[in-house]
N, C-alpha and C positions, 0 to 999 in steps of 0.2 A: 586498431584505434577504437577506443568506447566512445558511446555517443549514444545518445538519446531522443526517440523521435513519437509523434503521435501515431496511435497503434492502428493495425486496419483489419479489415474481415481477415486476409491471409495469414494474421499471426495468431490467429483463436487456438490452432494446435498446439503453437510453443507458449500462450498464454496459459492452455489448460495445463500442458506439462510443468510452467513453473509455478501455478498456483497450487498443483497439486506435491508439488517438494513444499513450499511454504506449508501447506497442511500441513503432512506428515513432520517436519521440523516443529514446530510451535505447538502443532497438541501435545507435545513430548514434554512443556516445558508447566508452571504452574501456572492457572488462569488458561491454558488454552484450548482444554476444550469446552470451553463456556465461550472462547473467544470465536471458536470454531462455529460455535452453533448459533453465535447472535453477532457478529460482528463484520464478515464476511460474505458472499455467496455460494450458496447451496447447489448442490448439484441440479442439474444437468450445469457442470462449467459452463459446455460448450453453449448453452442456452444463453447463460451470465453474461456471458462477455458479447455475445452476440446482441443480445439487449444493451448493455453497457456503452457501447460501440456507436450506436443509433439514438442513446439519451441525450438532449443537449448539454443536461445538468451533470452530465460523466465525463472523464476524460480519463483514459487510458494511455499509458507512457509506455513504450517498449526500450530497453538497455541493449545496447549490443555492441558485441567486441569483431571487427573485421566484418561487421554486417549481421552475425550471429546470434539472434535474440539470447541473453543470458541474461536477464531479469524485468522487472516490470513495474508499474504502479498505479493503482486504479483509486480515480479521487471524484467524490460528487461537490458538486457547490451546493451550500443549503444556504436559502434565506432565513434569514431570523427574524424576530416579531418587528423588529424595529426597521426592516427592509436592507438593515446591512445582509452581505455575503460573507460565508467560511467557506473555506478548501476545508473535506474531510477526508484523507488520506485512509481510504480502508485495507488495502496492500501495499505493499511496497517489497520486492524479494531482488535478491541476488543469489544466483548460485553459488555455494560455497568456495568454487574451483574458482569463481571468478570476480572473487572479493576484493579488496583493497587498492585496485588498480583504477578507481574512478566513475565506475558504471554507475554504484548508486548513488553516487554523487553527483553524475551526466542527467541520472534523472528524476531525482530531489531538483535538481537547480532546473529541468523543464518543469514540472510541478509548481517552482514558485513562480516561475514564469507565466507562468498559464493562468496561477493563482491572480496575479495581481492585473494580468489584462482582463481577466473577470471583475476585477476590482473588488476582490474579497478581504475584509478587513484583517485575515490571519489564516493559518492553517494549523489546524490539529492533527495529531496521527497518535495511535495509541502503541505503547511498548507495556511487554509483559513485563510484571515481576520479574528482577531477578535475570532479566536478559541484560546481560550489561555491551552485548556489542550489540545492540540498539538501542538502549540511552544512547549511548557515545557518541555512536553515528548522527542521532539526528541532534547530539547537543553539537557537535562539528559543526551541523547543516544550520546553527542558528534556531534551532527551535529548546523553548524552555520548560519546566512543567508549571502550569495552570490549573491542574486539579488532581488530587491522587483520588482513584474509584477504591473504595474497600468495599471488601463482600464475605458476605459470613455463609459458609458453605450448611445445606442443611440434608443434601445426601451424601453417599458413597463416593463421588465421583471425587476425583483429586482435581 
């Protein structure tokens, strides 16, 4: 059964292990290693998540099938100038093997849940270019676009 719960020091292993498939996945695609390098946390993981963990302003979601952590989702709340609150969803992963059957949707729906007893006026979460099974996903999950980011590349890097 998938289900979705708040994360704790014990799962920092299979956290680092599914953030590090999320790397690997996403710099593959375009926009992600810019996404990799500004959008996410930097290595030491296990450091990341260990601070993440401890922030008030973080909340970390674990996914699991049978008890099984197979994905995750790590969200800050930020104030804005005006004292309102956003969810900013900077991960969100599911295992390949363990797509479709409701996991990221077990923990998209703890995310907003969490969002709104924060009392934050919305959440954001970014999808690359070009990834279309995450549009999809997070248009399913009720979320719409609000701003497209353009960027004009001026090295090498793809």
């Amino acid at each position: 059964m998938e289900h979705a719960r708040s994360a704790t020091t014990d799962d920092i292993a299979d956290l680092v292990a599914l953030a590090r498939q999320l790397r690997d996945e996403l710099t593959q695609q375009r926009g992600g290693l810019l996404w990799a390098t500004r959008e996410v946390a930097g290595e030491p993981l296990e450091v990341a998540f260990a601070n993440a963990l401890s922030s008030p302003e973080t909340m970390v979601v674990v996914g699991t099938i049978d008890g099984v952590a197979v994905g995750y989702g790590l969200v800050t709340i930020e104030v804005l100038r005006d004292g309102s609150r956003l969810g900013c969803v900077h991960e969100l992963f599911v295992e390949p093997a363990a797509r479709g059957v409701g996991v990221g949707e077990a923990i998209a729906n703890e995310v907003l849940a969490r969002c709104r007893a924060e009392r934050c006026r919305g959440v954001d979460v970014i999808a690359l270019p070009g990834h279309r099974a995450a549009k999809n996903f997070f248009e399913e999950q009720g979320f719409i676009a609000r701003a497209i980011v353009m960027h004009h590349q001026l090295d090498d890097e793809p």
